[in-house]
KOLNU-16528 format. One record per residue: residue number from 0; residue in one letter; x, y, z of N, C-alpha, C in turn. Coordinates in Angstrom, 2 decimals, always signed. Layout:
<rs>
{seq: NUM type: A n_px: X n_py: Y n_pz: Z ca_px: X ca_py: Y ca_pz: Z c_px: X c_py: Y c_pz: Z}
...
</rs>
This chain:
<rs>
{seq: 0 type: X n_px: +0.83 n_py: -1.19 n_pz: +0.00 ca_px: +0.00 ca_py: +0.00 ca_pz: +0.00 c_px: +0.87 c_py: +1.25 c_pz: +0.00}
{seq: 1 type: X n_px: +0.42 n_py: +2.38 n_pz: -0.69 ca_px: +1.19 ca_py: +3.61 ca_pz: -0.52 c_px: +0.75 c_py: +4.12 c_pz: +0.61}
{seq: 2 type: X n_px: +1.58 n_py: +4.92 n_pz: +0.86 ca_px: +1.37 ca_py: +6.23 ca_pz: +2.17 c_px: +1.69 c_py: +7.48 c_pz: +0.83}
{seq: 3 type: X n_px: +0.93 n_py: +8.65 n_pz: +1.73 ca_px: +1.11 ca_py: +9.65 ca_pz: +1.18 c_px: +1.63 c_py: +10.96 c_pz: +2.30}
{seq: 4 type: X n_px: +2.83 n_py: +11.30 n_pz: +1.95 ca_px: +3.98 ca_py: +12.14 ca_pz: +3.17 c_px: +3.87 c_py: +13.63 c_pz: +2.51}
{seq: 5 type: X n_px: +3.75 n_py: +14.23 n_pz: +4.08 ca_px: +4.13 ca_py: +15.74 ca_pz: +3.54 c_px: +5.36 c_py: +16.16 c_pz: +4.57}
{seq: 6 type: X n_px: +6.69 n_py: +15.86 n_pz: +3.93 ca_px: +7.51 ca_py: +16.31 ca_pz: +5.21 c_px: +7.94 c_py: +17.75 c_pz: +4.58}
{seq: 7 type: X n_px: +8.55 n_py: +18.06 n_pz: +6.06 ca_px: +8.46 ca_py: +19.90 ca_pz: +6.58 c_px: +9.68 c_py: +20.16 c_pz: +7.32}
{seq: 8 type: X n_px: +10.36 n_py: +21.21 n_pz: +6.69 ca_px: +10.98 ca_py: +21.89 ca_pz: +7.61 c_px: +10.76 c_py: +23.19 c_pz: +7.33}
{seq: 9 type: X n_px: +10.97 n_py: +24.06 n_pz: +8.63 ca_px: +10.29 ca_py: +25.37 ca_pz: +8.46 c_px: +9.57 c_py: +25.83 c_pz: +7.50}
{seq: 10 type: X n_px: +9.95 n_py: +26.68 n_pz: +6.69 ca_px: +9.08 ca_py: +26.74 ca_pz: +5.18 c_px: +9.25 c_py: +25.82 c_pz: +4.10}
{seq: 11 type: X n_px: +9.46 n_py: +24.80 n_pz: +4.52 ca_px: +9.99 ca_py: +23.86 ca_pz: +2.83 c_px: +8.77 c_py: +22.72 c_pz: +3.29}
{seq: 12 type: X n_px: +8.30 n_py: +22.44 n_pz: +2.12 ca_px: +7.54 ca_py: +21.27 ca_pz: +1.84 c_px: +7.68 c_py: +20.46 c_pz: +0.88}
{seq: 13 type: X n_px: +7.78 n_py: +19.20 n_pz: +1.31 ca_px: +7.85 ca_py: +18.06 ca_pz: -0.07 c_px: +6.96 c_py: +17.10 c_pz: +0.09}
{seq: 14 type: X n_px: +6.21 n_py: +17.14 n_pz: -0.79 ca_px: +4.95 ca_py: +16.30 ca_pz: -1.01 c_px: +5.49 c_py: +14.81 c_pz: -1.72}
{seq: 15 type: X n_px: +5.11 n_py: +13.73 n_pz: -1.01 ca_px: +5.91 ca_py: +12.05 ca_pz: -1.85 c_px: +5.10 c_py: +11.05 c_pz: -1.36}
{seq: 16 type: X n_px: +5.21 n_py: +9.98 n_pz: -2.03 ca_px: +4.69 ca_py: +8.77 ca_pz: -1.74 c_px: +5.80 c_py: +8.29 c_pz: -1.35}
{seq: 17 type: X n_px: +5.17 n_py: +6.67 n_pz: -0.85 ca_px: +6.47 ca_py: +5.63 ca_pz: -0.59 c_px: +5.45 c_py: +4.76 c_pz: -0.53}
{seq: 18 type: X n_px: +5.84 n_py: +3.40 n_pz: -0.51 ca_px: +5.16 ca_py: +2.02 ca_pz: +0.21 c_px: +5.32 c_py: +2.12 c_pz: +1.83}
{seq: 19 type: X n_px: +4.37 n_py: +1.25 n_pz: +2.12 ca_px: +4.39 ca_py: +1.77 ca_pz: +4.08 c_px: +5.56 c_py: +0.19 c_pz: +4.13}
{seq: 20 type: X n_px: +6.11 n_py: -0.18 n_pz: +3.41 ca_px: +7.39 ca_py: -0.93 ca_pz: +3.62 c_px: +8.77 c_py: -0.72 c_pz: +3.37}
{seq: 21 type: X n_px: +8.36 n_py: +0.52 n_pz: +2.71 ca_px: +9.62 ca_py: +1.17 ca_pz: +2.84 c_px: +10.43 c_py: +1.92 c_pz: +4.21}
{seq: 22 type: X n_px: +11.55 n_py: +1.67 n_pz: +4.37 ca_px: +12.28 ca_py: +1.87 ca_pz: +5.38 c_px: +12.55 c_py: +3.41 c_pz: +5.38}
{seq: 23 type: X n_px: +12.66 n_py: +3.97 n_pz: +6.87 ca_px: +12.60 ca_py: +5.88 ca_pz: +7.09 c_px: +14.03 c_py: +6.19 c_pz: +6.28}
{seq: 24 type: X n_px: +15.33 n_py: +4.77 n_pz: +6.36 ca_px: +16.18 ca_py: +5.45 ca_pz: +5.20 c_px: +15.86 c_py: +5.42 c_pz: +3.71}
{seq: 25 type: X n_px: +15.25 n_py: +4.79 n_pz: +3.27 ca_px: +15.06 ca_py: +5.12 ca_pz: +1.99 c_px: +14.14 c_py: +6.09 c_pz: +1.90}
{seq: 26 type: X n_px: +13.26 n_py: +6.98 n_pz: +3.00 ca_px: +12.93 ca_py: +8.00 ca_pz: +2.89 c_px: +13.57 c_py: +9.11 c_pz: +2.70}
{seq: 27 type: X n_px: +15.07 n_py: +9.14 n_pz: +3.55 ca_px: +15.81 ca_py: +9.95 ca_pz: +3.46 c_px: +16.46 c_py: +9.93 c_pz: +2.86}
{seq: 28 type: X n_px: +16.87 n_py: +8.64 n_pz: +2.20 ca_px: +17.37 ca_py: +8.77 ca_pz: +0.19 c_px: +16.16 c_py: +9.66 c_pz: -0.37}
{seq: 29 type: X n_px: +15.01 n_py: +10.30 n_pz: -0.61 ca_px: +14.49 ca_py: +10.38 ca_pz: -1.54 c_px: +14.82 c_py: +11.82 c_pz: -1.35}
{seq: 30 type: X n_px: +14.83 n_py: +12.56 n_pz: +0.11 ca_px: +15.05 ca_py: +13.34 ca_pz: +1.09 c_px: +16.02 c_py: +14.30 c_pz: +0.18}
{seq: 31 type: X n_px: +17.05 n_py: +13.47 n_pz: +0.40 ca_px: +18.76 ca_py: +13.49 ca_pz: -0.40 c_px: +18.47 c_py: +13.89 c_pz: -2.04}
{seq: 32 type: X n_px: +17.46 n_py: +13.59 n_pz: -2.21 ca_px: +17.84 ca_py: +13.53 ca_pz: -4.06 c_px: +17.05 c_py: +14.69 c_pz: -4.03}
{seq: 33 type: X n_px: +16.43 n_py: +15.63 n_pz: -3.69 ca_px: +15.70 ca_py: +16.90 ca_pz: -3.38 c_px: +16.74 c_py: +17.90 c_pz: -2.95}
{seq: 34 type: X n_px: +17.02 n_py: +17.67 n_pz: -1.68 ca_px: +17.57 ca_py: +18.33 ca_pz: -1.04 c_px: +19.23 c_py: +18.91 c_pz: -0.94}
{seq: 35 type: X n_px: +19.51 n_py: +17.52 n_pz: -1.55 ca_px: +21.05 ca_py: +17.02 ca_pz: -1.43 c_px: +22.06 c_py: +17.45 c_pz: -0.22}
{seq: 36 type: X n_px: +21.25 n_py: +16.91 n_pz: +0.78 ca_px: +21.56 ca_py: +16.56 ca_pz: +1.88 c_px: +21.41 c_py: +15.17 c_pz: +2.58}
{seq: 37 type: X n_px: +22.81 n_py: +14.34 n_pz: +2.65 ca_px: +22.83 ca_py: +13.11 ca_pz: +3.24 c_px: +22.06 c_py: +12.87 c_pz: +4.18}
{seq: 38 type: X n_px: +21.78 n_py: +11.29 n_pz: +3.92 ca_px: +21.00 ca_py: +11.06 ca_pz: +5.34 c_px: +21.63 c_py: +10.96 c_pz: +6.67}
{seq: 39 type: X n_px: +22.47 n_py: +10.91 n_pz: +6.83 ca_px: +23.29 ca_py: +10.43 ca_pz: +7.94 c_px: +23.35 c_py: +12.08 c_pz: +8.47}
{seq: 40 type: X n_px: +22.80 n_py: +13.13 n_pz: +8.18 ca_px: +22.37 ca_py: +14.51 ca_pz: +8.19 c_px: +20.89 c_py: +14.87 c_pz: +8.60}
{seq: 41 type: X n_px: +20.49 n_py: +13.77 n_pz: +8.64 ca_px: +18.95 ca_py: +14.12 ca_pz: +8.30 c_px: +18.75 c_py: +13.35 c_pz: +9.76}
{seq: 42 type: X n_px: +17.39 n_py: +14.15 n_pz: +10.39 ca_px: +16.68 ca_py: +13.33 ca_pz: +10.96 c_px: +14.82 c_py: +13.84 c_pz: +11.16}
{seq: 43 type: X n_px: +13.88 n_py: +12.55 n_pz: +10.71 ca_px: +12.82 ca_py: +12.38 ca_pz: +10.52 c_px: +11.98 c_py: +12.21 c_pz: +12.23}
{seq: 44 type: X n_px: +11.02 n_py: +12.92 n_pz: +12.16 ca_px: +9.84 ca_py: +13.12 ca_pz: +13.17 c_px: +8.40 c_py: +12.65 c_pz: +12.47}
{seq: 45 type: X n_px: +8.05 n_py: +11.98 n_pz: +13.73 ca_px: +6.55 ca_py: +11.97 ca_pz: +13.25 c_px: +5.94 c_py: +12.28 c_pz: +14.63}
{seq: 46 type: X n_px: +5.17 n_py: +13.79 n_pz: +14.91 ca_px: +5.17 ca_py: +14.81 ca_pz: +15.81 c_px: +6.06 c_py: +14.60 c_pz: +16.26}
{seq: 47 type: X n_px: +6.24 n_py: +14.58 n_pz: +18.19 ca_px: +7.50 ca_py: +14.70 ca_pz: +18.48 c_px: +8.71 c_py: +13.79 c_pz: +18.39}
{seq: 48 type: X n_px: +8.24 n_py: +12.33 n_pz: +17.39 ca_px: +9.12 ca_py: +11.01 ca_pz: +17.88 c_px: +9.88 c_py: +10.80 c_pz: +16.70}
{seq: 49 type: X n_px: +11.62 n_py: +10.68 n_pz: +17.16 ca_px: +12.16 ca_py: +10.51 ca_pz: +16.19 c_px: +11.88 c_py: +9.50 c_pz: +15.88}
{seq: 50 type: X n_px: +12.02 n_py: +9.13 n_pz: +14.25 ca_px: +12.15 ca_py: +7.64 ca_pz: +13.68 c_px: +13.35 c_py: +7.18 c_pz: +13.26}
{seq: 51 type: X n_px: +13.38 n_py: +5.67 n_pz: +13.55 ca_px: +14.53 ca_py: +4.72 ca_pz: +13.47 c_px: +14.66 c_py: +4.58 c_pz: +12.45}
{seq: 52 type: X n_px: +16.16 n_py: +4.63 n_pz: +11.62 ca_px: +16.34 ca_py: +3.96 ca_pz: +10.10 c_px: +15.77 c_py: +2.82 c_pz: +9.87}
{seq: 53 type: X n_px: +15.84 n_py: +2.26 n_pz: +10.78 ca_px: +15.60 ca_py: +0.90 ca_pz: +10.59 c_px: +14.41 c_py: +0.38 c_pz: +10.24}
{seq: 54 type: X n_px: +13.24 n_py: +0.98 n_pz: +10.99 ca_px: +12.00 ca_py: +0.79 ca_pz: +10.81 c_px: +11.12 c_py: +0.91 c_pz: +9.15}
{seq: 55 type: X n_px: +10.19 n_py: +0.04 n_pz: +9.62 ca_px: +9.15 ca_py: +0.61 ca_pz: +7.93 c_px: +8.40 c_py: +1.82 c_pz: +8.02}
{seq: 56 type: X n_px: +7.47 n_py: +2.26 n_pz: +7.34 ca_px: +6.69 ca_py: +3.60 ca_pz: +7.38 c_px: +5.63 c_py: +2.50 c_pz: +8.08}
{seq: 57 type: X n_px: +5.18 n_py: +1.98 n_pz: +7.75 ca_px: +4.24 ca_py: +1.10 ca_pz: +8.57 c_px: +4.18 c_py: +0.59 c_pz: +9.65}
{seq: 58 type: X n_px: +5.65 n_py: +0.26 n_pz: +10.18 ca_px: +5.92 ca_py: +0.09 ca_pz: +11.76 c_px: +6.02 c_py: +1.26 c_pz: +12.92}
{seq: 59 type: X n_px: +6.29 n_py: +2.42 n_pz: +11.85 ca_px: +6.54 ca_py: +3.70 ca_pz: +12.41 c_px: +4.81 c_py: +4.28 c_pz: +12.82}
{seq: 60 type: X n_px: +3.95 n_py: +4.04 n_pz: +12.23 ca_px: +2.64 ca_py: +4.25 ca_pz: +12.35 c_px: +1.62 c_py: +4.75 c_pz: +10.71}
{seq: 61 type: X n_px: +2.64 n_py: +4.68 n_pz: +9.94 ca_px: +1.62 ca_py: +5.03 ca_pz: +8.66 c_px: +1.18 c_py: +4.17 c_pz: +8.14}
{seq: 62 type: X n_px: -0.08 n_py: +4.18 n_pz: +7.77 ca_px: -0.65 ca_py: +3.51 ca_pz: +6.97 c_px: -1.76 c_py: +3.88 c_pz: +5.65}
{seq: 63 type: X n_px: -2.28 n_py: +3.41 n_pz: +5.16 ca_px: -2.64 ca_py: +3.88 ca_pz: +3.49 c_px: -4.43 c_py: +4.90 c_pz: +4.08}
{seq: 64 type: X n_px: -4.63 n_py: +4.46 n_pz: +5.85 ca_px: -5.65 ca_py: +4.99 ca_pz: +6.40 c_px: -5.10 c_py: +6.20 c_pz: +7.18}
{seq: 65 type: X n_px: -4.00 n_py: +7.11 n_pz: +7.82 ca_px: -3.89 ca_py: +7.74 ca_pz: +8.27 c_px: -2.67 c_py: +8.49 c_pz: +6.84}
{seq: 66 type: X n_px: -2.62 n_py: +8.12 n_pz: +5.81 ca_px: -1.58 ca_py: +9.16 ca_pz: +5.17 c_px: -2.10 c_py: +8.87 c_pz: +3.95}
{seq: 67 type: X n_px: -3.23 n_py: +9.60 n_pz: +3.43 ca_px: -3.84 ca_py: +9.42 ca_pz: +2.38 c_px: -3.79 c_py: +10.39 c_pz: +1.15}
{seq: 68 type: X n_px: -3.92 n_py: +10.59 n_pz: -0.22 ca_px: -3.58 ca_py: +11.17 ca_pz: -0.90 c_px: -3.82 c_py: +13.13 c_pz: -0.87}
{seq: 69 type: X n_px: -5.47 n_py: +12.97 n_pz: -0.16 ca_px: -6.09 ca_py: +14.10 ca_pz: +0.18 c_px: -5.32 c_py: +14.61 c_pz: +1.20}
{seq: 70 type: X n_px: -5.21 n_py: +13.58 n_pz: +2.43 ca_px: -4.78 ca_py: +14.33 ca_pz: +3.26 c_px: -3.31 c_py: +13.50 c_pz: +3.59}
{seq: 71 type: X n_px: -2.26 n_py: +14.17 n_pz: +3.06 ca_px: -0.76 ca_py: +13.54 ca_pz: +3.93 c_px: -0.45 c_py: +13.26 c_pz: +5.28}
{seq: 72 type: X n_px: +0.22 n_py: +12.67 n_pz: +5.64 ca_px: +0.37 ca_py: +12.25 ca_pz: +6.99 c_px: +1.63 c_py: +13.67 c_pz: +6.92}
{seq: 73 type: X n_px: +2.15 n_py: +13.93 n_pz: +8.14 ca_px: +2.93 ca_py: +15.35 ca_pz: +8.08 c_px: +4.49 c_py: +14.61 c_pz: +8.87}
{seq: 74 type: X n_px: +5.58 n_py: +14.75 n_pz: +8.28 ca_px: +6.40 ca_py: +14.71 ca_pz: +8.51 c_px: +7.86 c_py: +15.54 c_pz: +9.09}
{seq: 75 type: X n_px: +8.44 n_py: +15.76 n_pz: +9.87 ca_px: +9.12 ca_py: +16.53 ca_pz: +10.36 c_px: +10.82 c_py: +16.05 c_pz: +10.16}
{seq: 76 type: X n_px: +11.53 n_py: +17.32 n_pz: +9.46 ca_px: +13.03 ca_py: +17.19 ca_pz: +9.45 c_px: +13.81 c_py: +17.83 c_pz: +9.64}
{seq: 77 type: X n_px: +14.69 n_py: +17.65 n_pz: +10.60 ca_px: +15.89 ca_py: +18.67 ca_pz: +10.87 c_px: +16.81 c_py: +17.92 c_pz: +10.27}
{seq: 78 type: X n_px: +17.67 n_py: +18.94 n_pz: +9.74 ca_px: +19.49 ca_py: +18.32 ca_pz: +9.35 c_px: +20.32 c_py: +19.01 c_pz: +10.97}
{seq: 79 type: X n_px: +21.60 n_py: +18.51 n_pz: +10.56 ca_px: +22.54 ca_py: +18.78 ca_pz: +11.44 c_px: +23.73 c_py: +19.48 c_pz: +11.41}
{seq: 80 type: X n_px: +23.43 n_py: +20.52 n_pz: +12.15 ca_px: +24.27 ca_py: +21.76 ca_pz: +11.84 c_px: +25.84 c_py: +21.43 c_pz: +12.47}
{seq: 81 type: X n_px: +26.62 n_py: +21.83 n_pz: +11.91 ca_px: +27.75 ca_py: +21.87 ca_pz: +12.70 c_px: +28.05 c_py: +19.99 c_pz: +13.41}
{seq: 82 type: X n_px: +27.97 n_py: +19.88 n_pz: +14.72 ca_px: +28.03 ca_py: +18.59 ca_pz: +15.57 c_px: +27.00 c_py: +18.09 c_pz: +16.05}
{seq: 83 type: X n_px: +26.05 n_py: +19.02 n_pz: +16.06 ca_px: +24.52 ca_py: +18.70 ca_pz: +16.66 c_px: +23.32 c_py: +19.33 c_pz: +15.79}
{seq: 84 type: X n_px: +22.17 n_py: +18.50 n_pz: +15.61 ca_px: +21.19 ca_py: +18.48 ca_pz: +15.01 c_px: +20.32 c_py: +20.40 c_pz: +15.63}
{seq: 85 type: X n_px: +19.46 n_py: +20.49 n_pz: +14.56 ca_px: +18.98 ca_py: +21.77 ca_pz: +14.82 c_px: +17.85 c_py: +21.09 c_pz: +15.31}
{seq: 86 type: X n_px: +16.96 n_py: +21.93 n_pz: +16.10 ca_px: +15.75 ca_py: +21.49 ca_pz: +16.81 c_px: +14.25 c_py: +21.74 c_pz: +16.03}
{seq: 87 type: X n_px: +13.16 n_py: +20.80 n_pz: +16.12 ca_px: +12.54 ca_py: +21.07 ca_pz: +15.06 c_px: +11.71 c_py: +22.25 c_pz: +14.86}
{seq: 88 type: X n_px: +11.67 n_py: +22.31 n_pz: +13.84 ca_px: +10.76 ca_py: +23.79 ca_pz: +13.85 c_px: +9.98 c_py: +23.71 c_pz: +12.63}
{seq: 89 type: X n_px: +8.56 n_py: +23.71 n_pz: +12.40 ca_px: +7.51 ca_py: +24.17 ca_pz: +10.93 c_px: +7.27 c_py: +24.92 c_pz: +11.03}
{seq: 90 type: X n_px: +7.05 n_py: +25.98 n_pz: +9.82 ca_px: +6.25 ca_py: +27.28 ca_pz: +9.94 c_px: +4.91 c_py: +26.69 c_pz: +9.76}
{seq: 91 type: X n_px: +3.88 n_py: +27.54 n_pz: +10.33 ca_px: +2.84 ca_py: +27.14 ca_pz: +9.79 c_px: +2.26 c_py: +27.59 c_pz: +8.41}
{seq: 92 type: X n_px: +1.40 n_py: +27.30 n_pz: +7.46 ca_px: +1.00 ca_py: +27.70 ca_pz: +6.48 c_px: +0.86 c_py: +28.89 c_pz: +6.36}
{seq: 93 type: X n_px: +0.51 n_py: +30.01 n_pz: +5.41 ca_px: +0.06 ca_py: +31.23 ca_pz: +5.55 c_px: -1.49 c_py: +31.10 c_pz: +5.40}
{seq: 94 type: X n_px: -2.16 n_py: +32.12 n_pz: +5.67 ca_px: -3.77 ca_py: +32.68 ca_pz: +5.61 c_px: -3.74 c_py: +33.11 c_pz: +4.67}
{seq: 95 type: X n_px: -4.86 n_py: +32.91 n_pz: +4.00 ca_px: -5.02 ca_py: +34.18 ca_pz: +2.83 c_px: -5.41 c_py: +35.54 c_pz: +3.48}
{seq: 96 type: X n_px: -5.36 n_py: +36.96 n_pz: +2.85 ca_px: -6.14 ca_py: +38.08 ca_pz: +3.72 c_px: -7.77 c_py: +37.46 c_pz: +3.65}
{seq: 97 type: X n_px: -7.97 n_py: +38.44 n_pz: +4.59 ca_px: -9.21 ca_py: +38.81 ca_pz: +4.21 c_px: -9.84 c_py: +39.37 c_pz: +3.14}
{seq: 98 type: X n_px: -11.02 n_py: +39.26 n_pz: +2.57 ca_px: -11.35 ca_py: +39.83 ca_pz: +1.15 c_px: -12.32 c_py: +40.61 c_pz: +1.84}
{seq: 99 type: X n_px: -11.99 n_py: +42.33 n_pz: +0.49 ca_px: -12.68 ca_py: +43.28 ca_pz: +0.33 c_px: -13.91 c_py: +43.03 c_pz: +1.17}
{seq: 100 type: X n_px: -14.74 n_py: +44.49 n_pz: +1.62 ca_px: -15.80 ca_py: +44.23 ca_pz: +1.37 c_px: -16.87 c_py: +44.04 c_pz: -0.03}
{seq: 101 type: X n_px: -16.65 n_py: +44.48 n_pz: -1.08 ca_px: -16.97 ca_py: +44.42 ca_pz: -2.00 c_px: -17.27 c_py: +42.54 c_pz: -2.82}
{seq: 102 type: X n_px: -16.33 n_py: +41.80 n_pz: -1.91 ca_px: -16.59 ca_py: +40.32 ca_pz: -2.74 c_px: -17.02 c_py: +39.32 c_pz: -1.47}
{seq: 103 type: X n_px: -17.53 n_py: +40.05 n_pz: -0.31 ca_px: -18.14 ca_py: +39.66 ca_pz: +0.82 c_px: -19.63 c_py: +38.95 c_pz: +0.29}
{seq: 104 type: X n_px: -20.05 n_py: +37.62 n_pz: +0.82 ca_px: -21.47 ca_py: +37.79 ca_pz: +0.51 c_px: -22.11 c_py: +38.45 c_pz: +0.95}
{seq: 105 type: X n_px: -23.24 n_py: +38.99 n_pz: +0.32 ca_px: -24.24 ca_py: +39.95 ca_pz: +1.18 c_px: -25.34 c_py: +39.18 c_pz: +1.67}
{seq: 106 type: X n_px: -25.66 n_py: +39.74 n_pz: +3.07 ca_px: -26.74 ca_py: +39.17 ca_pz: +3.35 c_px: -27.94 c_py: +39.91 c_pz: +3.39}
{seq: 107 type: X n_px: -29.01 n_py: +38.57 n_pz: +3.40 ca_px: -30.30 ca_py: +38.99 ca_pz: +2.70 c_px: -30.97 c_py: +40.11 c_pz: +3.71}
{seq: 108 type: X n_px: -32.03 n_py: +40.61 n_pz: +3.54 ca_px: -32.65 ca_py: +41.36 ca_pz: +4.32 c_px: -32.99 c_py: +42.94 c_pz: +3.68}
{seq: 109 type: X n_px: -33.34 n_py: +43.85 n_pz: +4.86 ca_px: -33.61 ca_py: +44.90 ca_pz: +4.13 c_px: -32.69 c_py: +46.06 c_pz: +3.70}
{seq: 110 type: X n_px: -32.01 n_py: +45.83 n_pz: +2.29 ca_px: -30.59 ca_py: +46.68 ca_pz: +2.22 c_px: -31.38 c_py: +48.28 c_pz: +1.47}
{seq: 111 type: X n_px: -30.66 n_py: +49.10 n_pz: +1.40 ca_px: -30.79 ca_py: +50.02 ca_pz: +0.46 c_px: -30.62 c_py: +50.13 c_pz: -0.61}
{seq: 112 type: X n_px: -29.81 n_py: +48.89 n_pz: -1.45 ca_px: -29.86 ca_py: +48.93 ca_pz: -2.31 c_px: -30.32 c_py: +47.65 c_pz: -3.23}
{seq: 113 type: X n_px: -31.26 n_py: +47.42 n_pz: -2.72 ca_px: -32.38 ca_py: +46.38 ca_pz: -2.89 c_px: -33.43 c_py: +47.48 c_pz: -3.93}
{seq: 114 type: X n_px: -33.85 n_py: +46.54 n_pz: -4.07 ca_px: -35.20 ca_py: +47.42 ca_pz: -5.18 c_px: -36.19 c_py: +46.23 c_pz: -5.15}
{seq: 115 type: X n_px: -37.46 n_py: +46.65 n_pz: -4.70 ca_px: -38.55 ca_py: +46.03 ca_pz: -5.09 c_px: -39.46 c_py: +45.71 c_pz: -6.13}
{seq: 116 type: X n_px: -39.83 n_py: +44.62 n_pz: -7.12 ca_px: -40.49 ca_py: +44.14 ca_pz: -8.38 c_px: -41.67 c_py: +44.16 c_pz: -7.58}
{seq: 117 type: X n_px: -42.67 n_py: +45.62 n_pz: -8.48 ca_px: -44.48 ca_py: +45.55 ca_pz: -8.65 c_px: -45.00 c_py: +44.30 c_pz: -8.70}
</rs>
């Protein structure tokens, strides 16, 4: 079965599949071919828990019911600065503004600029 991943670091997003038997390093091979940053650099979160190379995406907790095409399961990555790893951090998405009043729906009732049909 596929999983469907949205991993994150601060503002960067990469949207990917994998099989939920694929192992978190061959995630971070795919990681690497994006980023081009080694894995042995990399380290993967799913909220706060790091994941083991070793493990599958499926042992780790994904499955084709919690990381689905609509909605990705969300992934977290820091690389490693210097001797020690940076701590994690996502931005969150942006908002759109608010829109005009002008493209507001209007609501019904008694406006002034209503006009009444005889």
């Amino acid at each position: 079965m596929d999983v469907f991943l949205m991993i994150r670091r601060h503002k960067t997003t990469i949207f990917t599949d994998a099989k939920h038997s694929s192992t978190v390093l061959e995630l971070k091979r795919v990681v690497e071919g994006i980023l081009k940053r080694p894995p042995d650099e990399q380290q993967l979160y799913k909220a706060d828990q790091l994941l083991d190379d070793g493990k599958t995406l499926g042992e780790c907790g994904f499955t084709s019911q919690t990381a689905r095409p609509q909605a990705p399961a969300t992934v977290g990555l820091v690389f490693r600065e210097d001797e020690a790893f940076e701590s994690l951090c996502i931005e969150p998405f942006s908002t759109p503004p608010e829109l005009p009043d002008v493209m507001k729906p209007q609501q019904s009732g008694g406006s002034a600029n209503e006009q009444t049909v005889p």
